[in-house]
DRENKE-657236 format. One record per residue (C-alpha): residue number from 1; x, y, z; residue in one letter. Coordinates in steps of 0.1 Angstrom, whole numbers, plus 2048, in hexadecimal, padded with zeros to 3 digits. Layout:
ATOM;NUM;X;Y;Z;a
...
This chain:
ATOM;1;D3D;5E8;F9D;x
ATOM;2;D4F;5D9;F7C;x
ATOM;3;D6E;5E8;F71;x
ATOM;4;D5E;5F0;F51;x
ATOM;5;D50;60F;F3E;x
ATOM;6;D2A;615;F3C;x
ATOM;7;D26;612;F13;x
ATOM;8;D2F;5E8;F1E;x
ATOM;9;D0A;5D8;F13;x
ATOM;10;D13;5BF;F29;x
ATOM;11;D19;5D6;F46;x
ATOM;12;CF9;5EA;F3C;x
ATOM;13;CE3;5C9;F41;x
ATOM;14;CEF;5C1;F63;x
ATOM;15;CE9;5E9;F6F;x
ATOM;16;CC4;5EC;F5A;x
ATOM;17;CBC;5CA;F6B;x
ATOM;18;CC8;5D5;F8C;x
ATOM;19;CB2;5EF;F90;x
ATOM;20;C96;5E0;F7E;x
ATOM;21;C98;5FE;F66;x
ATOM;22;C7E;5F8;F43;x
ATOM;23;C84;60A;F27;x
ATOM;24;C6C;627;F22;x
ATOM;25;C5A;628;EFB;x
ATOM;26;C4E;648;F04;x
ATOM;27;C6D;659;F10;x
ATOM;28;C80;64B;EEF;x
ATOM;29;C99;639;F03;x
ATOM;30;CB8;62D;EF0;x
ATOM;31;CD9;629;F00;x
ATOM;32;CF9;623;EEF;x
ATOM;33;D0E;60C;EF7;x
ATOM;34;D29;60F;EDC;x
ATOM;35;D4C;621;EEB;x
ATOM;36;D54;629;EC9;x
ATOM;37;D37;640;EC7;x
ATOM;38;D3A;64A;EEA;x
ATOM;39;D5D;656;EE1;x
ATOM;40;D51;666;EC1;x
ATOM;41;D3E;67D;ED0;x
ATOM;42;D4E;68A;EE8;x
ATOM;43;D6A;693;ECC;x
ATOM;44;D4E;6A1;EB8;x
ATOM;45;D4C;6B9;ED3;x
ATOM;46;D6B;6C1;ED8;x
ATOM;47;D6A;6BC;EFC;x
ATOM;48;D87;6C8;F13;x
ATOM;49;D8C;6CC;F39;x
ATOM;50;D83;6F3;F33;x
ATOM;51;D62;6EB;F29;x
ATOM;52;D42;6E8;F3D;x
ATOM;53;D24;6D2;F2A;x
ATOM;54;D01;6D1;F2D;x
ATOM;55;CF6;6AC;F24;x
ATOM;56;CD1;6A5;F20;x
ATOM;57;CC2;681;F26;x
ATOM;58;CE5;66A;F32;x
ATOM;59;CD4;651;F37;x
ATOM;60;CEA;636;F4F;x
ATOM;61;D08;64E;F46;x
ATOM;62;D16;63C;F2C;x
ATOM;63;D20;660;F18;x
ATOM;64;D1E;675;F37;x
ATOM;65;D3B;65B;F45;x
ATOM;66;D50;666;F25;x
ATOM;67;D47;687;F26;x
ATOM;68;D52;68C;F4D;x
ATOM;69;D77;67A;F41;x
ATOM;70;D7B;699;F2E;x
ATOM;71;D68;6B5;F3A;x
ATOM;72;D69;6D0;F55;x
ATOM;73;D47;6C8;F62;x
ATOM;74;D29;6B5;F55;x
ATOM;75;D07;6C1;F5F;x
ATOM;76;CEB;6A4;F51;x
ATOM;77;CC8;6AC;F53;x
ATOM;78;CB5;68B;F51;x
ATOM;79;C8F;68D;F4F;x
ATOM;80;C88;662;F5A;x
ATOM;81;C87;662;F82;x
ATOM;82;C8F;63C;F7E;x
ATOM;83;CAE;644;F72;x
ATOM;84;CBE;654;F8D;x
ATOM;85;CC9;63A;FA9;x
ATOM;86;CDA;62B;F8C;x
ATOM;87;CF1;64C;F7E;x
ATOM;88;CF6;64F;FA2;x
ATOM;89;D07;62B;FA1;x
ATOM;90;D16;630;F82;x
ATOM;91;D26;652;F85;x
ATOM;92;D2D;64F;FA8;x
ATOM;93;D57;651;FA0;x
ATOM;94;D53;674;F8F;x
ATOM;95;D51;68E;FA4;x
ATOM;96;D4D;6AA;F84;x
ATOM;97;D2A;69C;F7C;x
ATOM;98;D0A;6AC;F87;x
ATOM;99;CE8;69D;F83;x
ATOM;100;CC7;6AD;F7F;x
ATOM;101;CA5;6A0;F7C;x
ATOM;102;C90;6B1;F66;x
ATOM;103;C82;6BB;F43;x
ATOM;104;C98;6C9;F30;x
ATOM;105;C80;6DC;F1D;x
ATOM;106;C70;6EC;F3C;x
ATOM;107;C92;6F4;F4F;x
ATOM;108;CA0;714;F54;x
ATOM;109;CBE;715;F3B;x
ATOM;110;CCE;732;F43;x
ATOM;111;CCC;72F;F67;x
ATOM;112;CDB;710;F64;x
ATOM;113;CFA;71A;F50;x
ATOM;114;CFD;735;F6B;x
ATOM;115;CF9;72A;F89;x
ATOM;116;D07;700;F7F;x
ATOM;117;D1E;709;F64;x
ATOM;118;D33;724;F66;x
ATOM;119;D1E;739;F52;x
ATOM;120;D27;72C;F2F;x
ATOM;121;D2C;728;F18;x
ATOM;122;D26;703;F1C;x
ATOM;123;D22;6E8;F00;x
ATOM;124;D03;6D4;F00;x
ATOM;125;D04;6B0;EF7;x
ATOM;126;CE9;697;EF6;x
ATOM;127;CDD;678;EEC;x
ATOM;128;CBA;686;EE0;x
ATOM;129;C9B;66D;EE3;x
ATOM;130;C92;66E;EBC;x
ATOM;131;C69;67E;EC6;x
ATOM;132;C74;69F;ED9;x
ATOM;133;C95;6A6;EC1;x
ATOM;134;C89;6C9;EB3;x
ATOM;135;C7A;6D5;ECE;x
ATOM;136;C99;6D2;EE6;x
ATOM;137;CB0;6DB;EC7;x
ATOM;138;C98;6FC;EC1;x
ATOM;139;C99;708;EE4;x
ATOM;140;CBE;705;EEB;x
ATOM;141;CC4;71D;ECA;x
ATOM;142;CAB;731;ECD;x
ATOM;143;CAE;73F;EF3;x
ATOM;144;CCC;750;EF0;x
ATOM;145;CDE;73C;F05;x
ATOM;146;D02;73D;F0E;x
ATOM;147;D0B;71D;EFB;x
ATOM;148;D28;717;EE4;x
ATOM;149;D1C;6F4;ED6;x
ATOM;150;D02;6DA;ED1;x
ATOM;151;D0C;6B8;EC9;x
ATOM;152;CF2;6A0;EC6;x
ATOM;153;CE8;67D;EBB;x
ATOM;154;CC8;67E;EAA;x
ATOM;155;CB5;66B;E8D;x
ATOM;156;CCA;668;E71;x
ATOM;157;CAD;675;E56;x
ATOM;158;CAC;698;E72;x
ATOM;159;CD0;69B;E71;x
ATOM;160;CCC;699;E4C;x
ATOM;161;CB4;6AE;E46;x
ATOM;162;CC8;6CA;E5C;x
ATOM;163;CE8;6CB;E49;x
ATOM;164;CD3;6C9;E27;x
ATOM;165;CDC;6E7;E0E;x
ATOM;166;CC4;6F6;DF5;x
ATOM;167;CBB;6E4;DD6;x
ATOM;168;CB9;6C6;DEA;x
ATOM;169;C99;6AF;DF2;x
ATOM;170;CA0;6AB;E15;x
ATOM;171;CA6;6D5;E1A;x
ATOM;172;C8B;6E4;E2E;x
ATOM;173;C80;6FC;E47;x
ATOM;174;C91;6ED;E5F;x
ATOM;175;CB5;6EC;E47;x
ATOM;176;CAD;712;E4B;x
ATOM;177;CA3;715;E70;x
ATOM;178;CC0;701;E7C;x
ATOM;179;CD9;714;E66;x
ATOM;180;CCF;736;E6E;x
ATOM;181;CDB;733;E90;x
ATOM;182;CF5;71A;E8C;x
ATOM;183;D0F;70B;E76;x
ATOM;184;D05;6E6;E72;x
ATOM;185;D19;6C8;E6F;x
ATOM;186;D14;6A1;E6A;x
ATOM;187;D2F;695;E80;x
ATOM;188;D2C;66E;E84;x
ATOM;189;D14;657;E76;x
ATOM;190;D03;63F;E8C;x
ATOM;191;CF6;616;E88;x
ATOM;192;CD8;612;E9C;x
ATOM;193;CE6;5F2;EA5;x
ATOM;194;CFD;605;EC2;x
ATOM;195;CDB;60E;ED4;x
ATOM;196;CCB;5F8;EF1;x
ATOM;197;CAF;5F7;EE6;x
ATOM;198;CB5;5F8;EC3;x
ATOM;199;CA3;614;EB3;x
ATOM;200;C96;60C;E8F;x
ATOM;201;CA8;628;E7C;x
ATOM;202;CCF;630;E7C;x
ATOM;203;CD9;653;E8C;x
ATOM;204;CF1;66A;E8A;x
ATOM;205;D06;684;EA2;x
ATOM;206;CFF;6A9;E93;x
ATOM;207;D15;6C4;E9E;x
ATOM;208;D06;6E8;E9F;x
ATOM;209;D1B;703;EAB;x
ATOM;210;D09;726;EB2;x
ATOM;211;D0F;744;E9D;x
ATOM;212;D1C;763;EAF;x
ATOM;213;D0D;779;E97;x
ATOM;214;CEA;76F;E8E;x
ATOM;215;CDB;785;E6A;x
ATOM;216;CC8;7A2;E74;x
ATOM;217;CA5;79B;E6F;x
ATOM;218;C83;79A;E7C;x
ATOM;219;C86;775;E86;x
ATOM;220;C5E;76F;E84;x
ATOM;221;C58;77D;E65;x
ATOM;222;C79;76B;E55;x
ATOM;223;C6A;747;E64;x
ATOM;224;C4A;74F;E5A;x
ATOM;225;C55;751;E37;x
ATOM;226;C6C;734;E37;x
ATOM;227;C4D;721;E44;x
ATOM;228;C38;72F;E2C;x
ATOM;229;C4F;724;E10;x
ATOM;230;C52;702;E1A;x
ATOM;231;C30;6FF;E25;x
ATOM;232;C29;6F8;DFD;x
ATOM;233;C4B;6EE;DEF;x
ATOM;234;C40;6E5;DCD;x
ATOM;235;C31;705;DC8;x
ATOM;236;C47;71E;DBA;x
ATOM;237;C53;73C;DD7;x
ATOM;238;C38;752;DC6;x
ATOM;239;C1C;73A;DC8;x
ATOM;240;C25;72C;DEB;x
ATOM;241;C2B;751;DFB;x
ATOM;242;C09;75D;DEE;x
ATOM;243;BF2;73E;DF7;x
ATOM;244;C05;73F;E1A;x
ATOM;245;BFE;753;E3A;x
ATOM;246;C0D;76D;E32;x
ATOM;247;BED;782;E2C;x
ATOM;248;BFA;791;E07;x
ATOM;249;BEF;795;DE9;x
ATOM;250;C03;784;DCF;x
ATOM;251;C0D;7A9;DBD;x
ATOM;252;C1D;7AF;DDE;x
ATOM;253;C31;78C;DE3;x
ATOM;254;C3A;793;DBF;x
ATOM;255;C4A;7B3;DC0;x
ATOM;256;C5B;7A8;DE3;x
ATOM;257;C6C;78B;DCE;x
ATOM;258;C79;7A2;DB1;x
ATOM;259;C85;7BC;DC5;x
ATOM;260;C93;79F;DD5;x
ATOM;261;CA3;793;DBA;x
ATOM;262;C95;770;DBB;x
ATOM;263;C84;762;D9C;x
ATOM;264;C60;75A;DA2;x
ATOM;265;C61;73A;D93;x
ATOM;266;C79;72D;DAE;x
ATOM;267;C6B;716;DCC;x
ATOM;268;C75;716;DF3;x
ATOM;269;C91;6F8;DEA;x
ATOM;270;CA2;710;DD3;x
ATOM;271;CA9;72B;DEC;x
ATOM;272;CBF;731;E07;x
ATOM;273;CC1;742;E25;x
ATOM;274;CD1;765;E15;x
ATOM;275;CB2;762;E00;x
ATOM;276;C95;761;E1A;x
ATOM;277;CA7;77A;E2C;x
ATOM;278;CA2;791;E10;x
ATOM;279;C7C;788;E0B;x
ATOM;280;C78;78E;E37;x
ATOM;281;C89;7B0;E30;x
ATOM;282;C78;7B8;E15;x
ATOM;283;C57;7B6;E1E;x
ATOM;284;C3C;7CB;E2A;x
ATOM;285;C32;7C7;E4D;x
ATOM;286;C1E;7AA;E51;x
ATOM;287;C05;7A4;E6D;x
ATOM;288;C10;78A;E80;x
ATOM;289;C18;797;EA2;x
């Protein structure tokens, strides 16, 4: 084995050709081979020897290698079979990494925080194939798992579009269903030209750390209404709300929104989260369940 770290492109070649390994188009394969970024992100997360992390997709290692420098224990779920002989060469010195094959979007969370690390809370990092970034993102926040953090590397236009406040092109429904779980932070930008492959956009590492507290709220009704509202963003909140799913009539949405204090001629971009929280409360019961 050559006495050098795994983010060495060189080094990367010789193992990838090794094994025979092709990169998968499907699977969104990318890996980084940048120690400067490797390094990055494992400060982003504030990683210590007390901590236990949950790392989705390493890859050859590359980050899980940094990660297990400074961790307790490192549990990587990796979902390419391919991929496994070769973590098993390349993180064969470390003997606080765990690998597991699987989807990370069909294995049991919480058992594994239980029963592989030490209950939690745990932070998550990953390296986040640009096609599945939500999904994975949405089911770590929304499980009520025992998880402290999530730092990830994902399409810098995502990451973006996360941190964006109101009055602001790129806020959305997703600005809102990020941040109502989580405080969300840009952390690192990213070149694509540290990926092998090289992707054709730049990234960026977002840090989301999970509220203790979350508002209280009927969760579907208050995402149903930020989707409603952004459903039709040029429309104003009253227009968008009563052509939406909601099932009312536009007397109702318009009393909801003055008793709301929220002008009517205001549009989903202009509000924040305080302010759908109000409309969600406000409303009658809607039939959605």
């Amino acid at each position: 084995m050559i006495d050098k770290r795994l983010y060495s492109p060189k080094y990367v070649r010789e193992i990838l050709d090794r094994y025979g390994f092709k990169f998968s188009k499907s699977l969104g394969q990318n890996f980084l081979i940048d120690g400067n970024i490797v390094r990055k992100i494992s400060q982003a997360g504030d990683i210590t020897k007390e901590d236990y992390v949950l790392e989705i997709g390493p890859g050859i290692g590359t980050l899980t290698e940094e990660l297990a420098l400074n961790a307790k224990k490192v549990v990587a779920v990796e979902l390419d079979e391919s991929l496994l002989p070769v973590l098993d060469e390349t993180l064969r010195d470390y003997d606080n990494i765990e690998i597991i094959h699987g989807d990370i979007l069909k294995v049991d969370i919480h058992k594994l925080i239980e029963e592989k690390l030490g209950g939690g809370p745990v932070k998550v990092v990953a390296n986040l194939p640009y096609y599945v970034t939500t999904p994975i993102i949405a089911r770590l926040i929304e499980e009520d798992l025992n998880i402290h953090s999530i730092i990830v590397m994902i399409q810098k236009e995502v990451a973006d579009r996360i941190v964006a406040v109101p009055n602001n092109k790129q806020y959305g429904s997703l600005s809102v269903f990020v941040n109502f779980y989580t405080h969300a932070e840009i952390m690192v930008k990213v070149s694509k030209t540290v990926f092998m492959p090289q992707p054709k956009v730049d990234s960026a590492v977002i840090k989301l750390v999970l509220k203790k507290e979350l508002p209280d709220v009927d969760r579907k009704v208050f995402f149903k209404v930020v989707k409603s509202a952004f459903g039709k963003r040029r429309k104003t909140i009253l227009n968008s709300l009563s052509s939406s799913g909601l099932g009312l009539d536009k007397e109702i949405i318009k009393e909801v929104l003055e008793k709301s204090e929220i002008p009517l001629e205001k549009r989903a971009e202009n509000l924040n989260i305080e302010d759908f929280l109000k409309i969600s409360k406000t409303l009658p019961p809607l039939d959605i369940y």
